[in-house]
Each structure stands twice: as C-alpha cells, then as structure tokens.
C-alpha positions as CSV (number, residue, x, y, z in Angstrom):
1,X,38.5,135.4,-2.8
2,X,39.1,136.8,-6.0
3,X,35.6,136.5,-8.4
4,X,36.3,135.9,-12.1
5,X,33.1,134.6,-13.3
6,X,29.3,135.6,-12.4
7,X,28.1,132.1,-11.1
8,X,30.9,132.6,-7.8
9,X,28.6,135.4,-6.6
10,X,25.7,132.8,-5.8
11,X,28.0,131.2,-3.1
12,X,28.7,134.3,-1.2
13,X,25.1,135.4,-1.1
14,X,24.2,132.0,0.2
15,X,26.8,132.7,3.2
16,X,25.8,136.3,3.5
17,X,21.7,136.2,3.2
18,X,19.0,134.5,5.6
19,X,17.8,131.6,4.7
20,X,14.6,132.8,3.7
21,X,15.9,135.7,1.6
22,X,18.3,133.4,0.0
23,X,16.3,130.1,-0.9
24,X,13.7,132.7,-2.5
25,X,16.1,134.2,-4.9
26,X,17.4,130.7,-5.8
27,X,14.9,128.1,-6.0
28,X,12.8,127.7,-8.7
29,X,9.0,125.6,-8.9
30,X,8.0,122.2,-7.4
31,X,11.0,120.0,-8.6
32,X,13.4,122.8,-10.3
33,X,13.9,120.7,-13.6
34,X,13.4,123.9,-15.2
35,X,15.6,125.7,-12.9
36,X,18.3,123.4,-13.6
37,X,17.6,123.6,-17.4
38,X,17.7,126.9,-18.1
39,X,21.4,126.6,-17.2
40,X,22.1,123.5,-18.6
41,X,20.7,123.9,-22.1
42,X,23.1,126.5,-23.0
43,X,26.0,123.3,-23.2
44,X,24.2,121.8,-25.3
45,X,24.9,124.8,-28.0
46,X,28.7,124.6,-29.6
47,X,30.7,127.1,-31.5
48,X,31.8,127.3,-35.2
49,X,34.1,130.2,-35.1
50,X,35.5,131.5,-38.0
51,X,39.3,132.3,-37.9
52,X,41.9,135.0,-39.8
53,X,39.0,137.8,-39.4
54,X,40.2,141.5,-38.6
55,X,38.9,141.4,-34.8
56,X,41.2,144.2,-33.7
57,X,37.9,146.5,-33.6
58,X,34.5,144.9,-31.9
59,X,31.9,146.8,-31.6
60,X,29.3,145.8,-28.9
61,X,26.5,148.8,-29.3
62,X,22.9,148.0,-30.1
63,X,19.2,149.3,-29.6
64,X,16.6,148.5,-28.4
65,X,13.3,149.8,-29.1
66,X,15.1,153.5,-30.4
67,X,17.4,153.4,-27.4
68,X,20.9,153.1,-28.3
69,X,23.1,150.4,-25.2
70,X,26.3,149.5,-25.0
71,X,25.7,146.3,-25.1
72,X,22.8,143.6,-26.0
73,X,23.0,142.9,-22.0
74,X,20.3,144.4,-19.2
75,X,18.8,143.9,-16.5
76,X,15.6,142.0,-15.5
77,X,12.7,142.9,-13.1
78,X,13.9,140.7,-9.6
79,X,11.5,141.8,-6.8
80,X,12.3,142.9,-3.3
81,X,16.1,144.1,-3.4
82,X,16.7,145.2,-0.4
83,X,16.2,141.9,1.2
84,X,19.6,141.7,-0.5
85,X,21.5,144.8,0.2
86,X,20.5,148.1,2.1
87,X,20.5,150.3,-1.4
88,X,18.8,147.0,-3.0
89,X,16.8,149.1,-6.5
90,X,19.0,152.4,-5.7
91,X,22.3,150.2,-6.6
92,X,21.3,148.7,-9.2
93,X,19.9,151.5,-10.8
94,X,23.6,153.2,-10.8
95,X,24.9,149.9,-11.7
96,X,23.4,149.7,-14.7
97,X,23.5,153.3,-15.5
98,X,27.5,153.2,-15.3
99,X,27.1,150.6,-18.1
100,X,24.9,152.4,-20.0
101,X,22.0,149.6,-20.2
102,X,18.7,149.0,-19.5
103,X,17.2,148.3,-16.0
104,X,13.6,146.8,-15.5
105,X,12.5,148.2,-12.0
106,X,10.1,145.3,-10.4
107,X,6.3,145.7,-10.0
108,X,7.4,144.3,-6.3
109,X,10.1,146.5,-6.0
110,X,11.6,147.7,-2.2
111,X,12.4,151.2,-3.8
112,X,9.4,153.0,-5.8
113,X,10.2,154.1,-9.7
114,X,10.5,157.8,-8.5
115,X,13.0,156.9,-6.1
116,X,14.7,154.6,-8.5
117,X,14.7,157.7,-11.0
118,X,16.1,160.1,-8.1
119,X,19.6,158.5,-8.5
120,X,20.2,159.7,-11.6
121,X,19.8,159.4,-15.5
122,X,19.4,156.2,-17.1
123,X,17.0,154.0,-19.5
124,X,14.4,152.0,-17.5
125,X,11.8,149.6,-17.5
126,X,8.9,149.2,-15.9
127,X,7.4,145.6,-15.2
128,X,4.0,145.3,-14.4
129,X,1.7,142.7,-12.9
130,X,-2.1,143.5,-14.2
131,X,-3.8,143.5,-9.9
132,X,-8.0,143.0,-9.7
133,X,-8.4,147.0,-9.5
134,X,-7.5,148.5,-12.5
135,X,-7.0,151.5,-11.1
136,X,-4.3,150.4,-9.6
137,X,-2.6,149.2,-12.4
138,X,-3.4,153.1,-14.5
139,X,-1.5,154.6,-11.4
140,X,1.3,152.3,-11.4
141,X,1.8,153.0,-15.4
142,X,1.0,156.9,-14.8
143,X,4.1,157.0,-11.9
144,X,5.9,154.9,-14.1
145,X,5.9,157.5,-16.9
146,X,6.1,160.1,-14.6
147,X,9.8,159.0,-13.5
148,X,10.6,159.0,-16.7
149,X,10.6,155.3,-17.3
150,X,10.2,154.1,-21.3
151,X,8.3,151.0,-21.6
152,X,6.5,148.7,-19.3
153,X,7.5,145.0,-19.6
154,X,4.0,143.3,-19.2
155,X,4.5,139.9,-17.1
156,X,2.2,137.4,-18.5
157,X,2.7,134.0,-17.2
158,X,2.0,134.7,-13.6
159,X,-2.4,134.1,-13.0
160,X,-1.1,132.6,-10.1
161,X,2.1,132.3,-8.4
162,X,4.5,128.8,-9.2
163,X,4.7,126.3,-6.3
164,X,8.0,127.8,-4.8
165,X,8.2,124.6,-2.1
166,X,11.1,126.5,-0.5
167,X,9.0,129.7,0.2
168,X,6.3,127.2,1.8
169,X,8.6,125.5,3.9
170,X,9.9,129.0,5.1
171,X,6.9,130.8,5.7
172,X,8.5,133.6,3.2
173,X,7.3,136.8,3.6
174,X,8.9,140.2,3.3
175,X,10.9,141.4,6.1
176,X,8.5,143.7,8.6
177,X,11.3,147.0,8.1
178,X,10.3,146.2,4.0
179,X,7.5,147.1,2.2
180,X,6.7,147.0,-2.0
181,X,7.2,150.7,-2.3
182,X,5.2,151.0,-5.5
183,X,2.0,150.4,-3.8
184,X,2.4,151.5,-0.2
185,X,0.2,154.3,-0.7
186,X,-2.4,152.6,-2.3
187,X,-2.5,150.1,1.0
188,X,-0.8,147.5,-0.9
189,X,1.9,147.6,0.5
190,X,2.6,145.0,2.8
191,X,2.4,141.3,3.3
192,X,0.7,139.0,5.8
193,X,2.4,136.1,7.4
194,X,0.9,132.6,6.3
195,X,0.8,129.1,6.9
196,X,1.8,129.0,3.6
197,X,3.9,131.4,1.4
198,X,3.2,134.9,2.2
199,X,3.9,136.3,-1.3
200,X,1.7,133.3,-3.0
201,X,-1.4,134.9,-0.7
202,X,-0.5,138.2,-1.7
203,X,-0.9,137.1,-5.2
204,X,-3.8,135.1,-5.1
205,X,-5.6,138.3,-3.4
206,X,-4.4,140.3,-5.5
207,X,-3.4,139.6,-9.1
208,X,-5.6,139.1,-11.9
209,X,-6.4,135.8,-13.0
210,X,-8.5,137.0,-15.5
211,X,-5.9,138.6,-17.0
212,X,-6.4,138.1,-21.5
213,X,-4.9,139.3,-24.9
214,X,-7.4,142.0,-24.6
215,X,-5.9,143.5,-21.3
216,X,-2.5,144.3,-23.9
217,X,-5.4,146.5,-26.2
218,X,-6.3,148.0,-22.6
219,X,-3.0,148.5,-21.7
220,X,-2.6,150.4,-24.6
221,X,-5.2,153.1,-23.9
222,X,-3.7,154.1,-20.9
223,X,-0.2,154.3,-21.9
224,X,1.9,155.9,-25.3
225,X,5.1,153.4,-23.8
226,X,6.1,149.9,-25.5
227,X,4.8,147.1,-24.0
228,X,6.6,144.5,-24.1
229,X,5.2,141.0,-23.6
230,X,7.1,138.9,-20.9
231,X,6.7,135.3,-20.9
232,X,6.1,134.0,-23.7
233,X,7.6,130.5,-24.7
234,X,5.7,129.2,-28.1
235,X,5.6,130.6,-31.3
236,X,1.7,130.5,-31.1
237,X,1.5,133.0,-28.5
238,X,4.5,135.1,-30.8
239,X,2.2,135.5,-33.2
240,X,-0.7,136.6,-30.9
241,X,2.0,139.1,-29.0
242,X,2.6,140.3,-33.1
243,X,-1.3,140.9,-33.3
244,X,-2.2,142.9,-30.4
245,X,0.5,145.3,-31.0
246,X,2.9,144.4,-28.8
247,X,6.5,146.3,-29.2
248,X,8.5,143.3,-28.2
249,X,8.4,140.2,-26.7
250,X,10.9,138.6,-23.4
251,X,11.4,134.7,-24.0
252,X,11.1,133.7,-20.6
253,X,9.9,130.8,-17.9
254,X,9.8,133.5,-15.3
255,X,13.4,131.9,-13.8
256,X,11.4,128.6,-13.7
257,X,9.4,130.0,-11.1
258,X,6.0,129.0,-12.1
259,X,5.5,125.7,-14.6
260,X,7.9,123.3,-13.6
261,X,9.1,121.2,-16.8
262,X,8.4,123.7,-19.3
263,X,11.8,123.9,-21.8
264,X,15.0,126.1,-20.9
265,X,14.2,129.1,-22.8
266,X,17.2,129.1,-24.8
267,X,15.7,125.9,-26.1
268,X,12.4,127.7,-27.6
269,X,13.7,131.0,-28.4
270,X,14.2,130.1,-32.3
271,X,10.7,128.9,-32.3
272,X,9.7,132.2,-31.2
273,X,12.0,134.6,-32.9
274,X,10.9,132.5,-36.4
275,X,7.2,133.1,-35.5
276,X,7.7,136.9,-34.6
277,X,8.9,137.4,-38.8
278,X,11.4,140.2,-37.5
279,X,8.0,142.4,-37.1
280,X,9.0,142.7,-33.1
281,X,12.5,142.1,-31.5
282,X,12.5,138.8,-28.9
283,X,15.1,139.2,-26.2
284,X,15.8,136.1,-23.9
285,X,15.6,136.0,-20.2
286,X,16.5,133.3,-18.2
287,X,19.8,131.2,-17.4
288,X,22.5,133.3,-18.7
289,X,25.8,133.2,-16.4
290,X,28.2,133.7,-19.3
291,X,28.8,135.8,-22.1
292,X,28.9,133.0,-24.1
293,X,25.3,132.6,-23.4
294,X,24.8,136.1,-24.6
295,X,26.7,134.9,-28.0
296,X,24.2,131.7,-28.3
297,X,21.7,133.7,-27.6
298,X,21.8,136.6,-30.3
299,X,22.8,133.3,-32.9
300,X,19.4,132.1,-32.7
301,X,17.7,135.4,-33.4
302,X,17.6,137.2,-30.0
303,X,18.0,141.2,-30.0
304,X,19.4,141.1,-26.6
305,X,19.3,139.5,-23.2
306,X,18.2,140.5,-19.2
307,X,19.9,139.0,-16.3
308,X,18.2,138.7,-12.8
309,X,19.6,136.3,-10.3
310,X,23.2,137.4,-11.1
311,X,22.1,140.9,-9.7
312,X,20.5,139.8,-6.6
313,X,23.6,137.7,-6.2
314,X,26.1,139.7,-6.6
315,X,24.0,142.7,-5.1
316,X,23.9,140.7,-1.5
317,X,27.4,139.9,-2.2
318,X,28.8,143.2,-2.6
319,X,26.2,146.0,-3.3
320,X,26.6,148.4,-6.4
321,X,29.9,147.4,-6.6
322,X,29.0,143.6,-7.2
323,X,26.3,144.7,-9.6
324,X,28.7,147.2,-11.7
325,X,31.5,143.8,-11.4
326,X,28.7,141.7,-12.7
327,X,27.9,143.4,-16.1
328,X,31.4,144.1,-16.8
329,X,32.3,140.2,-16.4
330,X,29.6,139.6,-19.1
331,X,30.5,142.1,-21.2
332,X,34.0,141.2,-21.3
333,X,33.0,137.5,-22.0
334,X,30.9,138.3,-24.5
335,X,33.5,140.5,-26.3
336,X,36.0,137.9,-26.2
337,X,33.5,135.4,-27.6
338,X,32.9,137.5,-30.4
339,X,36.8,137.7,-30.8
340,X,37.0,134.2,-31.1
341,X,34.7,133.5,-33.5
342,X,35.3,136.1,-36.1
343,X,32.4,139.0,-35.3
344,X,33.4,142.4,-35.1
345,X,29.5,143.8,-34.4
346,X,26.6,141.8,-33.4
347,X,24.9,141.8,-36.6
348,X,28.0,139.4,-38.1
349,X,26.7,137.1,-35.4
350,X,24.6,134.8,-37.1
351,X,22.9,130.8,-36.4
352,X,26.3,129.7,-38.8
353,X,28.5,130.6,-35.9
354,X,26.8,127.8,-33.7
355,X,25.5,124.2,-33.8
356,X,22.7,122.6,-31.8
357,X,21.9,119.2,-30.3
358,X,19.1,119.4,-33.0
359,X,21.1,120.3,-36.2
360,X,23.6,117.6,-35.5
361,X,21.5,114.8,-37.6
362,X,21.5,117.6,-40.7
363,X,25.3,118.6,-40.3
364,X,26.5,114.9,-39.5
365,X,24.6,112.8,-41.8
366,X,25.2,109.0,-41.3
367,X,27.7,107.5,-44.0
C-alpha cells in the first residue's frame, strides 16, 4: 500500500505490533476525550489564504533557541522505541538528522543518550522526569551534556502517571530483552510485572511528586542548557515558566495521557503564547498529523511544533525509513499550505491567515 499521509502509518503498526506495545503507544487517559481532541480541534481552525502572492520561493528555515532547522517541525520525547522497531532511538536519531531537525531523546528511552549521539551529528533534546534521588536526576543531565545534547525538556505534568486503562488491562510492562538504557546502571533499569500497570508502579516508586517551580531554579544550578518547560496548558503557569527562567515552554497534555478532559492543546496555545509576551518561544505538542496543523499552529503564535505518535508509528511500520517518510510528508504539507495561502517564510504566517470557532461571532456579526 502506497502511504501518502502520516495518519496511514497507525494502521500498519496496529497489524505489525503486540497488542500490548501497540494499545500503549495509542491510547490515551481514562475515557480518551482528550485523546480524540487533540486531533479533532485542529478542524475546527479554517484558512483565509491570501491569493496573487509571489510563492515561487518558500522558505521553511527557522530557530530555535540559537539553533538554525529546516523546518518549524521536530520530534518529541516517546519512550521505549524499540518496542517498536529493533534500532527504536538509533533510527530516529538518523531520521531526524537527515532532516536536519531536532530530536528529544526520552528520559525512558530503550537506547541511552551516548548511544543515541554515537550515530552521528545532530541537534538533540533531552527530556527529563525529576526521580526521588536527585542524584539521579544530576547524572542524567551530566550524560546528557556529555553526549553533546543542548537543552533538557523538563516534563512537568507527570506527579503521577495518567490512568492508561489499556496498560491496566494489559499488564504493560517493558519487554524482559528491554531495559530504560539511561538508568541501567544506576539499577533503574528495569520494570516489575504488576497486577496493575507496570510502568504506573515504576513511577509511583520512583518519580517525584514533590516535584515544584523551585526544582526549575535547581535545575538550573546543575546545568548551563535551556530548560524548557513541558506541559504547560494555562497562561497562569506561562507566566510562572517566564519567572523562573525558563528558556521555553512545550504546550502540551502529555498526548492526553494523564488528565482526561483537559482542552486539545491547540485550543489553549494562544492563551499561553499571549501570557508568555514573546519573552520565551511556546512550541505546541500534541495532535498534529498534517502540515496544515503545523500552519494553524505557528498562526496562533507557536515557534514550532514536536511530533511523537507519528514516529512510533511509522517507526514500527517501517523503521528509519518510515521515520525519514514521515517528516518529509509534513514538511511537504506544510510547504504547500504555505503556497496556498500566500506565505513565502514563516514569519508572513500570521493569526489573519486563519479563523477560529471562537472569532466567528467577531467576523460574522448578526445583521
């Protein structure tokens, strides 16, 4: 079967992957409203393209935090590749390379950052998850910098793990030949079998709960990189990202993984990019199959956006190959959107070239 759109990928890994490998890449928290949301907000954003504009020249390049892209496209931290493919971190490190973006290299990755950075230059990530012993967490950041990764993409929203009903049902746990390669040598390695979900266990002995805005000021003592603050979906907690010194700041719901029936992300994105004042840059994560998305997206004030079930998708699907086919899909979609709708560089993309569900009273207004 020929694939022409991102979104076709899903249906192959679902033949392809165990059940339990598959239903925890896909499902989201308790009754996936959110899930199901993050997609479906994006149709509720139209186009007002502007015609008989020179778009013989497009020019997709941006930067993000003084690192120059090809694109406003990258990837986001997804946990445990190789339960998808055999080279799981390793392909989509070349992947992304090839298309000269950014990859964010899970916390719970399968492949540690030095082996991620062993295939080769590239511009990388490094999510983190704050774990009870914070000498664990200086380590992780010290390897990270080490491999020659340049920010760390701090995951707030995550106390405790979401209520992933699929993962209970299944028992999930990572596969016995796996381990999460960033802490096998600190004996963290591995994860028991439950009568629940493995992974939520892990977490709960594990992660921080604690976890506060004062651990971003920590943070910062140990490390010279960017943080960037991951989960953040109101302009309240913009502002508080803004005040502790944080370099940027990822819109996201965590794939609706964790609160069930919090909004799409695409829906409070202009909330937060208004509260951030331009002082920070607020990239979007979550729900993006199209490079349309990618145009709404950067219309309501986002520098950029990251990807993650598209890779893990198309990575089970057809390995580096799948992941290279995936970012070139988007980036083609996205250039053609731009085409249509008269922008020849993203910063001629602006909130005139789209109209939302919410502006329509203000645009429309009764006779």
């Amino acid at each position: 079967m020929e694939i022409t759109n991102v979104s076709e990928y899903e249906a192959i890994a679902k033949q392809k992957l165990p059940k339990m490998v598959y239903d925890y890449y896909a499902s989201g928290a308790e009754d996936q409203w959110t899930l199901k949301e993050n997609q479906h907000a994006f149709s509720r954003i139209l186009f007002r393209p502007r015609i008989l504009i020179d778009v013989s020249k497009i020019d997709l390049r941006t930067t993000v935090l003084g690192f120059n892209i090809s694109m406003p496209i990258m990837i986001a931290p997804t946990a445990m590749q190789k339960m998808a493919h055999p080279e799981g971190e390793y392909a989509t490190a070349r992947a992304t390379a090839a298309a000269d973006t950014i990859m964010t290299l899970s916390s719970w990755a399968t492949s540690s950052a030095q082996e991620v950075a062993s295939t080769g230059p590239g511009i990388r990530f490094f999510q983190l998850y704050v774990y009870k012993d914070r000498s664990v967490v200086t380590q992780l950041v010290r390897r990270a910098e080490r491999a020659g990764f340049k920010a760390i993409v701090l995951t707030v929203d995550t106390p405790r793990l979401g209520r992933r009903e699929a993962d209970i049902k299944n028992r999930f746990v990572l596969p016995p030949h796996l381990t999460l390669k960033n802490f096998e040598d600190l004996f963290l390695g591995k994860m028991d079998k439950t009568n629940d979900s493995g992974l939520a266990s892990y977490v709960a002995g594990q992660v921080d709960q604690s976890l506060s805005w004062k651990d971003v000021k920590w943070l910062q003592t140990i490390t010279k990189l960017p943080i960037l603050v991951k989960g953040v979906i109101t302009a309240e907690d913009a502002r508080l990202a803004v005040q502790y010194g944080a370099a940027g700041i990822v819109v996201s719901n965590h794939g609706a993984r964790q609160l069930d029936y919090v909004p799409a992300t695409i829906m409070v994105l202009e909330e937060v990019v208004k509260a951030a004042q331009g002082r920070i840059p607020v990239f979007l994560d979550g729900g993006v199959r199209r490079g349309t998305d990618v145009f709404k997206a950067l219309a309501l004030g986002a520098s950029g956006v990251f990807i993650g079930r598209p890779v893990v998708f198309s990575l089970a699907a057809d390995g580096e190959a799948g992941v290279r086919k995936v970012l070139q899909m988007l980036r083609d979609e996205f250039e053609l959107t731009m085409a249509l709708s008269g922008c020849r560089s993203l910063k001629e993309i602006t909130r005139d070239h789209i109209v939302t569900e919410w502006d329509r009273p203000r645009i429309a207004p009764r006779l």
